[in-house]
N, C-alpha and C positions, 0 to 999 in steps of 0.2 A: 581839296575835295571839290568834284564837279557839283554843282547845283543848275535844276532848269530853270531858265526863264519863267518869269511869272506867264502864263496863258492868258492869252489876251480876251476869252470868255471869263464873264464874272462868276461860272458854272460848270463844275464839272460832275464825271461821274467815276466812281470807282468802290474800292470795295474798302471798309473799317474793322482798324484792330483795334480793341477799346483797353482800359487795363480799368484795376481796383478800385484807382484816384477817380475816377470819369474823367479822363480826357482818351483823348484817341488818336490815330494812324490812321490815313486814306491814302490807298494806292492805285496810282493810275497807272497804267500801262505794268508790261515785265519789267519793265527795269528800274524799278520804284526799287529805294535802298528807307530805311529809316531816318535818314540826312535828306532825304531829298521828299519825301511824303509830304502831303498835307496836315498839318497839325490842329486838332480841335479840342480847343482849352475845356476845361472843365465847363458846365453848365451850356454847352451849346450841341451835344452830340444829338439831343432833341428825339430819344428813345431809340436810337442804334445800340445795337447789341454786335457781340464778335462777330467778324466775317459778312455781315448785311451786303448787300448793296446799295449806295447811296448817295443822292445828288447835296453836291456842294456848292453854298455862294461861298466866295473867294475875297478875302478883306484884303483891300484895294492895298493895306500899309502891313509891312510886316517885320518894323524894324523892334530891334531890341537893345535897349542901352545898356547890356553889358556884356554885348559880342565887341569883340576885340577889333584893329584896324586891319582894317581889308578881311573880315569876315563879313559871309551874308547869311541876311535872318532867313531863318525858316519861313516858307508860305505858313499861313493860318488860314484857317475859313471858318462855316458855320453849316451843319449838318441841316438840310431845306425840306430833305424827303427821302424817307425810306422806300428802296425801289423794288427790291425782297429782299426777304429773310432771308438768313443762312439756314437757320432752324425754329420752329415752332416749340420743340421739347426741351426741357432741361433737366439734371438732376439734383439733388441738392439737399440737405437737410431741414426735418420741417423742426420748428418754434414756435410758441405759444405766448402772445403778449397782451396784458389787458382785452381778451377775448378776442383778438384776432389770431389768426394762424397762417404763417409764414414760409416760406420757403428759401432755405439760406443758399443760392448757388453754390455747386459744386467748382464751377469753372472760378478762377480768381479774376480774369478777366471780365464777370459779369458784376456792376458796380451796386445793383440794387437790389433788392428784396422780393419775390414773389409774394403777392397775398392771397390768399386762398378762399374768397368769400362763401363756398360749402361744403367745407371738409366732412367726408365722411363719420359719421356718430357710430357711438360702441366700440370705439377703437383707442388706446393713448397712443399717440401719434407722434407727441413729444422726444424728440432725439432719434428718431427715424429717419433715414433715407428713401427718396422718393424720385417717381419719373412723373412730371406733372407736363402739361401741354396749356402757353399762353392762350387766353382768350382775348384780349384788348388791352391794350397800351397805347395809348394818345393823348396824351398829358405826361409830358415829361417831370410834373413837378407830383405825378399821384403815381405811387406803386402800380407798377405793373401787375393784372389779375390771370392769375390760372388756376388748372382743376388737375386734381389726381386722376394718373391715369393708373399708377401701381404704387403702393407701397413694398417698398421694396428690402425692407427688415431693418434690425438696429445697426447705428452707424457704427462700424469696427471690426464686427463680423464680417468672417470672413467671403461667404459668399454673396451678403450683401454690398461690399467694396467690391469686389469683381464686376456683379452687376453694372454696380453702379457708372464704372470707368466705363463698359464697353457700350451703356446706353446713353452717357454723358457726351460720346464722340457722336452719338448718331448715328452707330452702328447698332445691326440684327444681331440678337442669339439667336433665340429657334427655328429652325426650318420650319415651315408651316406640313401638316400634316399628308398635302396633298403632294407634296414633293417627295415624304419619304414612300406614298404610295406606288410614286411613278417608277421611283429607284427599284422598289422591289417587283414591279411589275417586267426591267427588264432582265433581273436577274434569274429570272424564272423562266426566261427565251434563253438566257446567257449561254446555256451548254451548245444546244443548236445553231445559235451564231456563231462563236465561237468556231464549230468543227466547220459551216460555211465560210467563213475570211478565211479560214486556212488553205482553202483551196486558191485564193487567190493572191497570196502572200510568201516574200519572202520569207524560206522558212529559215528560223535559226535556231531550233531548237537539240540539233544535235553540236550545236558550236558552245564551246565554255563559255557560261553566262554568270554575272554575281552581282548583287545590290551591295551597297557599304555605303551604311547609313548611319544616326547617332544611333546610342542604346533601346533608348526613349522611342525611336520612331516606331509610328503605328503605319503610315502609308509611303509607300516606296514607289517616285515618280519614275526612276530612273535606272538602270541598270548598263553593266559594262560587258563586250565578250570582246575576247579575243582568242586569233586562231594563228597559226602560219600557213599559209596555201598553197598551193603545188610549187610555184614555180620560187619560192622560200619566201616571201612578202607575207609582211607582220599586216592581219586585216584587224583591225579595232572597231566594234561597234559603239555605236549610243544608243540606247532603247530607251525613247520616252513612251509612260503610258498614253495608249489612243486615248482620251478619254472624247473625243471628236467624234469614234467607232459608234459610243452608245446615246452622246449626248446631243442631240439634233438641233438646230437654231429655234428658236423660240417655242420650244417645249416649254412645261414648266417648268423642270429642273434648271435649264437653261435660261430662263430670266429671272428665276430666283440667283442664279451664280452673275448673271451678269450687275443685276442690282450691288451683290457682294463685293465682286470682283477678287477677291481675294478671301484667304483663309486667314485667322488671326490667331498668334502664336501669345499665348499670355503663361506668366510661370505655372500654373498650376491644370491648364488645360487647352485645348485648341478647340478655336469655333470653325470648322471647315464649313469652305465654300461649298463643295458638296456635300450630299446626305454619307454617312460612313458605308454603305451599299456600296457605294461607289469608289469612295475615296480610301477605306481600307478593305477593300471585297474586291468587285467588279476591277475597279480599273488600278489597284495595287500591285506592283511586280512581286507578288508573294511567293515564295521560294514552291521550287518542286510545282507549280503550278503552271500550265499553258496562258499566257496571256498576250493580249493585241499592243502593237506596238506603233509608235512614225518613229522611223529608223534614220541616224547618220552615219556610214560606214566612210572609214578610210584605209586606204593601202598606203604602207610605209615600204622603203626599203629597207633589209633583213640587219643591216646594222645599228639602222636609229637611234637604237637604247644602247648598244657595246660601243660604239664608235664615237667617242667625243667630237669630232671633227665632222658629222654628219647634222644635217639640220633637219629639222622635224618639218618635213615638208610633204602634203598627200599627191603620191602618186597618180591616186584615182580618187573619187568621191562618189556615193552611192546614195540619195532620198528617196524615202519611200517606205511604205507600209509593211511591217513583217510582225512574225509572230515568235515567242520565245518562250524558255522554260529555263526561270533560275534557278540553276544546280546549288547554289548557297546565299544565307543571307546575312554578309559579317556586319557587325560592326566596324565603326572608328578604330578601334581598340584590339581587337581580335584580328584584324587585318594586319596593324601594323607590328603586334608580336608575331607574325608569319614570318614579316618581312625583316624585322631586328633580327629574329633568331636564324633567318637563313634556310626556316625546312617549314615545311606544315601542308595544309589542305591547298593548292593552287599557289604554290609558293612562284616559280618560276612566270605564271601569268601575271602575280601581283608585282613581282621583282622589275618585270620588263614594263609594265604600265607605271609603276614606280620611277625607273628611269627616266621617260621619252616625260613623262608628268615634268619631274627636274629642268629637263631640256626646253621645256615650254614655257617654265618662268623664266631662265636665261631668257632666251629669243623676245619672249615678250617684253623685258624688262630693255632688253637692248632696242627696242623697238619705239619705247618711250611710255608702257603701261606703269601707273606711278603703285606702286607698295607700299600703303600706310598699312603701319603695324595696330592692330587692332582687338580688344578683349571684350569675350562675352558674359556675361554672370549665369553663372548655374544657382538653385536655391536646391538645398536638400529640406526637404520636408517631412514634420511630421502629421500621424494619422488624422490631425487637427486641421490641416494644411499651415499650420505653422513652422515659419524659418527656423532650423539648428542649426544649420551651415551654411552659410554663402561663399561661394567660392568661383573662380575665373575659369572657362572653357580650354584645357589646354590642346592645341593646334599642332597635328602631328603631321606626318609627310601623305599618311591617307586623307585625311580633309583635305590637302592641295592634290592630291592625285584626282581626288575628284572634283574637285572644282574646276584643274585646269583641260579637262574633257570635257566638263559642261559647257567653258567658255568657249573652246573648241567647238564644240555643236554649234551655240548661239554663232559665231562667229560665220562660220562656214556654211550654213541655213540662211544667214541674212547676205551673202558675196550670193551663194547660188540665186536667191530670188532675184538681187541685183542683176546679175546675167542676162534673168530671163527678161527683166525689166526692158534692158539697153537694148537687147530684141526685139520688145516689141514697142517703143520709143518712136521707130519711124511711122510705126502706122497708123500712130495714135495723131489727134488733131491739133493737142498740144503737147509733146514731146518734152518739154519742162517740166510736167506733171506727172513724167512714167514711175519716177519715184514715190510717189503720192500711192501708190497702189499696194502699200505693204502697214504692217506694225514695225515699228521700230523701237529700240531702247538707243534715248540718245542721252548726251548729258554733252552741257553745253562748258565755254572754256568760262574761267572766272573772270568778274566781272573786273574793269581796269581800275578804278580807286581800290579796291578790296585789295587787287595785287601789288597799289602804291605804297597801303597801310602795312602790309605784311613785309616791304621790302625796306619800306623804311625799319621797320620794327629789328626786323634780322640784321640789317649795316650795326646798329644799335652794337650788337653782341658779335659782332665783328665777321658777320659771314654777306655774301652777296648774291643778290636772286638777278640774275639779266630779265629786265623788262624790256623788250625792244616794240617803239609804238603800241603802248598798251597790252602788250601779251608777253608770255611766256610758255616756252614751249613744257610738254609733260617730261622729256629729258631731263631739262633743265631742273624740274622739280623735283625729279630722281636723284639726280646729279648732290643738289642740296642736302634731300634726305640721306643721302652716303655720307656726305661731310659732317650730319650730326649724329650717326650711329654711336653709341656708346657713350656719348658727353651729356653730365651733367644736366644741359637744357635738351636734352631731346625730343624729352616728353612734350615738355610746353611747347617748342617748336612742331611738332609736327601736330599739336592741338590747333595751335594757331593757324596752318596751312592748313589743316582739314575744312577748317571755318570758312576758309577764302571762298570753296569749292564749291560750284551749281551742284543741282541736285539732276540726279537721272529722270529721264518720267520718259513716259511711252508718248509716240506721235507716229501719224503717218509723215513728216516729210523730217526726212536723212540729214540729218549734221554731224553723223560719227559719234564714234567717244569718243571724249577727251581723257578720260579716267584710264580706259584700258588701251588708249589709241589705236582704234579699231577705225577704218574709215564706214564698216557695215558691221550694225550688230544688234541681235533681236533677243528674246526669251522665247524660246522655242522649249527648254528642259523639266518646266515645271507646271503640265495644266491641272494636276489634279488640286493645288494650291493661288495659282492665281492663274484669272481668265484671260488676260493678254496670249499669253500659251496656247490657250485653245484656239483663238483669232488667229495665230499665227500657223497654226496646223492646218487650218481651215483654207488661209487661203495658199500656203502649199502644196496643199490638194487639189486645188484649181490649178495650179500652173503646173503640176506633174500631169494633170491630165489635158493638158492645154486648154483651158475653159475659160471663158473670160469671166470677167468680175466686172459686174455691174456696178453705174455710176451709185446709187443708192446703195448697196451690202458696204460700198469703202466709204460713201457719208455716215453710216451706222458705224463704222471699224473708226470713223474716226474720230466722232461724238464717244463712242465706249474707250479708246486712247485714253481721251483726256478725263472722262472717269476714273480709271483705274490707275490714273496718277491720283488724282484726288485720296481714293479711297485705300490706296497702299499710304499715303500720309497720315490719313485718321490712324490707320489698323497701326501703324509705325507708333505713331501718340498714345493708344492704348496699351500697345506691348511693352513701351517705359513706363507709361503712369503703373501698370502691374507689380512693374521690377520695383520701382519706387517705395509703392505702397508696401512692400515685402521687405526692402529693407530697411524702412522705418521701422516696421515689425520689428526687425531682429533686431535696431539700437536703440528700442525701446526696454528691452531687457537688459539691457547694459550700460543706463544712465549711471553717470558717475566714472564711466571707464577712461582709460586712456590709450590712443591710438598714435600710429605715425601715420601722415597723411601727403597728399598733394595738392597743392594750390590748381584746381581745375577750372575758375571765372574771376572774375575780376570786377565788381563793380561798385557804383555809387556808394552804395549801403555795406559792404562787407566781400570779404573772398570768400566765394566757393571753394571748399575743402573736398576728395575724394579717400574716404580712408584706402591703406594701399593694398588690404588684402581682399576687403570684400567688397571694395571701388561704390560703398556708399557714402554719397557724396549730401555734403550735409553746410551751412551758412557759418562762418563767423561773423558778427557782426561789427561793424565799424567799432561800437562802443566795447565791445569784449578784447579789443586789441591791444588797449593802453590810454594814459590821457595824453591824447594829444591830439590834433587837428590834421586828419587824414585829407589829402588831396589824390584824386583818382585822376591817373593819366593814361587817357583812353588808350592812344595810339601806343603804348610802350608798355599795355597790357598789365597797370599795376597803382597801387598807392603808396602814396609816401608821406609819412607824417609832418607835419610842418616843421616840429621844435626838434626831432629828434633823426630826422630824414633816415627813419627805417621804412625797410624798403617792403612791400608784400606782391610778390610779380608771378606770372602767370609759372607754375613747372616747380616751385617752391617746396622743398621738403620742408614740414613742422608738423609739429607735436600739439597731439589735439585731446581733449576731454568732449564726450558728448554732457552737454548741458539738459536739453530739450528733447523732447520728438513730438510731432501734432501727426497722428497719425491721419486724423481729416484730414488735414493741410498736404499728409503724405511727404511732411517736412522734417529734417533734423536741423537741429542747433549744437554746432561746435563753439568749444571756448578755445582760446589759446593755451597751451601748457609753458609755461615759460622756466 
């Protein structure tokens, strides 16, 4: 494993991951791995909390006597100054000890106590959750003091654990009330505008148009038509909602969404980034309704979908603003009994979109976009919002029919603005920077130890990953995941690759995906849900109408990028801690049970277990395994007892008892069933 040189300042700066114990993680630069961090032993973190920013002196020695020959120790330092905060707020449960009152974090990562020197009177407070805001901390050997900002009800309840997750990230629920005045203010011009854009829009409302969406959904970004046109060419549209039409750059609504940046999907409800005026009224493709559109049209030749031997390639491309009326609004489900059974409402339009869909994972797959196989949890609830059933998302040929036309949009949106880019490249003053003039969704390749660990690990079990110079290509990753379809370790193996893998985040400047091996590829399909979308419509519209883009609007586009990478990771952290907390719920009523499960982590202290039907994933702990002296072998993803060398490795079927659940902790405890 690579390690950097020590830095030759006794000071640096960077940002800290702390945990439970009080020691911490400081990372400097991207390409900080947890091997290669600054490490800060317990009692020197000097009041850093998760995520800070903060300056480091850097201890000159950093050896360890009992790293092995030709290992090197970890840098250490010593936390000198907090440069900012991540956050001022926290949540947490309050406690009551010898007359003081407490506040126990929520986050495990936060190692000390809030005290609270004037909790509100007339109230028991005791075993409550709460959202309190620090006031000072500068003595790292004295509790940190803060003040109630809400209580937030009893801890277990259900609506107070929601709360509490989506204010613990740092994330808004309510829209303030002046946004949802604005929403309604333009829905009340809505019909007038409306029948105005029309005049200056592609119309598509006499072409078959249809949303297919889940059951569940309330706001519909997205819509499909297709027609055959005179001369027999199959024309396929994408219709995203304008919501650009209604929602203007720094309105209110507009910098409450952008703060947001995103909508958060939690089991039991959605915090949309927009007011619902909007995001299920105004700017939803509601069936049987006229609504405003940014359009992708392609023209296919007339065999596309019957012709095996034909490639899904657009004869022509059309962007640009239209208006539509969806004739229906199926489901996941209702669409693809059309299509099973052969006849129904739009049978032959869904059949042939059905088709060329097929033909686009082929092409794309042969192209080198990598296919992990992947499950969602659904929770059925009852009127309590408590879990009766948890059960896995099943993935029919209509979820990929739509998906591979969305990627088709993003894809073909982000080649077009490139075009227009390389256009205007000559006449700009730094021509290296034409690419800089967009949003892009990029995700970068994996990182090259990460791909040394995985390739040793797979040789292990007798399969071979080519690393050449540090890389591998997304074929070759393809290639692999063919060779484990169906075997035994698939599961862990393709757990394992997934882990290798950079994460996507938006930027203005272009490095491709590596994930769907796109050399251009944006979010163009979703603004009623997250604001990158809208930024991307935005400046579409500039270059459809040939206008330039100011040096200042793409420093705003680009400052909001790296936001809304930020704040799609919080909303990602709350929409599992939800799933979590739920199905602790549900294996809380069934302590004592017994499951078949899958070995899903692998560490120090115990495997992670995932039961396999409702993939709640729960600890055995070292000591629940057996007596004997468990050794954890990072690299090969497992432990092995000293006396008895059984083995507990990552993909593992076994047989599990839930022991525990901490539904605070949002934790379960498995035992082994032997």
């Amino acid at each position: 494993m690579n390690h950097p040189k020590t830095p030759t300042t006794p000071y640096v700066e960077g940002v800290i991951t702390t945990t439970a114990k009080g020691f911490g993680f400081v990372s400097v630069g991207e390409d900080s791995t947890r091997e290669n961090d600054i490490k800060i032993e317990a009692g020197f973190l000097n009041t850093a909390l998760p995520r800070d920013r903060v300056k480091v002196r850097l201890n000159a020695e950093s050896a360890d006597s009992r790293l092995g020959r030709g290992q090197v120790a970890q840098q250490t330092g010593e936390v000198v100054e907090i440069l900012a905060r991540n956050k001022i707020t926290f949540v947490g449960t309050i406690d009551e000890e010898n007359g003081a009152t407490f506040l126990i974090p929520q986050d495990t990562r936060i190692y000390v106590d809030f005290l609270i020197p004037n909790p509100p009177h007339g109230e028991k407070l005791r075993g409550k959750k709460a959202l309190v805001r620090l006031l000072d901390w500068n003595d790292p050997k004295k509790n940190p003091t803060a003040e109630i900002i809400e209580v937030l009800g009893q801890a277990g309840d259900n609506e107070t654990e929601i709360r509490a997750i989506v204010l613990d990230k740092g994330l808004k629920i309510e829209l303030p009330e002046k946004i949802h005045q604005e929403a309604e203010a333009l829905k009340k011009t809505a019909p007038s505008f409306i029948a105005e854009e029309a005049k200056k829009r592609r119309d598509f409302r006499n072409v078959t148009t249809f949303t297919i969406d889940p059951v569940d959904a309330k706001d519909f970004d997205d819509a499909i038509s297709i027609q055959t046109i005179s001369n027999g060419d199959i024309e396929i549209g994408v219709h995203i909602a304008d919501v650009s039409a209604y929602v203007k750059p720094h309105s209110a609504i507009d910098e409450e969404a952008r703060v947001r940046a995103t909508s958060i999907y939690l089991v039991d409800r959605v915090i949309p980034m927009f007011p619902e005026v909007l995001s299920n009224d105004l700017c939803s493709l509601n069936e049987k309704e006229d609504k405003l559109v940014f359009s992708a049209v392609f023209t296919f030749a007339p065999d596309t979908a019957t012709n095996p031997s034909t490639k899904v390639v657009a004869k022509d491309s059309w962007f640009g603003r239209g208006i539509i009326n969806s004739a229906k609004r199926f489901t996941y489900e209702n669409a693809q009994e059309i299509i099973d059974n052969g006849a129904g409402l739009f049978y032959d339009e869904l059949n042939t979109l059905n088709l060329i869909a097929k033909k686009l994972v082929k092409q794309d797959k042969e192209e080198g976009a990598i296919s992990f196989e992947h499950e969602e949890v659904r929770f059925e609830l009852d009127e309590n919002k408590k879990p009766i059933r948890v059960y896995t998302k099943t993935f029919q040929d209509t979820n990929k029919l739509v998906e591979m036309f969305m990627l088709l949009a993003n894809k073909k949106v982000a080649e077009f603005v490139s075009s227009k880019l390389g256009d205007l490249s000559g006449r700009l003053a730094h021509p290296d920077h034409a690419d800089d003039l967009f949003v892009y969704r990029v995700h970068d390749e994996p990182k090259t130890e990460r791909l040394m660990e995985l390739a040793k690990f797979v040789a292990g079990l007798g399969y071979k990953l080519p690393i050449k110079e540090g890389r591998v290509s997304s074929t070759d990753i393809n290639k692999f995941l063919e060779q484990i379809k169906g075997k035994p370790e698939e599961k862990m193996l393709n757990t394992a690759t997934v882990r290798t893998m950079a994460k996507a985040i938006y930027s203005i400047h272009n490095i491709g995906h590596y994930g769907l091996a796109y050399e251009h590829y944006t979010h163009f399909t979703s603004p009623i849900r997250r604001y990158p979308d809208v930024m991307v419509h935005r400046i579409l519209a500039h270059f459809l109408a040939d206008e330039k883009i100011s040096k200042d609007e793409m420093e705003e586009y680009r400052r909001l990028a790296v936001h809304s990478s930020e704040m799609e990771k919080l909303a990602a952290d709350a929409e599992r801690a939800s799933i979590k907390f739920k199905q602790a719920e549900y294996m809380n009523e069934r302590v004592g049970m017994e499951f078949d499960g899958t070995i899903s982590g692998v560490a120090e202290w115990g495997v992670f277990v995932e039961e396999d039907e409702t993939k709640c994933e729960g600890l055995v702990r070292i000591s629940d395994l057996g007596n004997d002296y468990y050794i954890f072998e990072r690299e090969k993803y497992r432990i092995v007892g000293k006396q008895s060398h059984e083995r507990f490795t990552l993909g593992d079927k076994i047989r599990i008892r839930v022991k525990a659940v901490d539904l605070e902790k949002k934790s379960i405890d498995y035992e082994l069933v032997k």
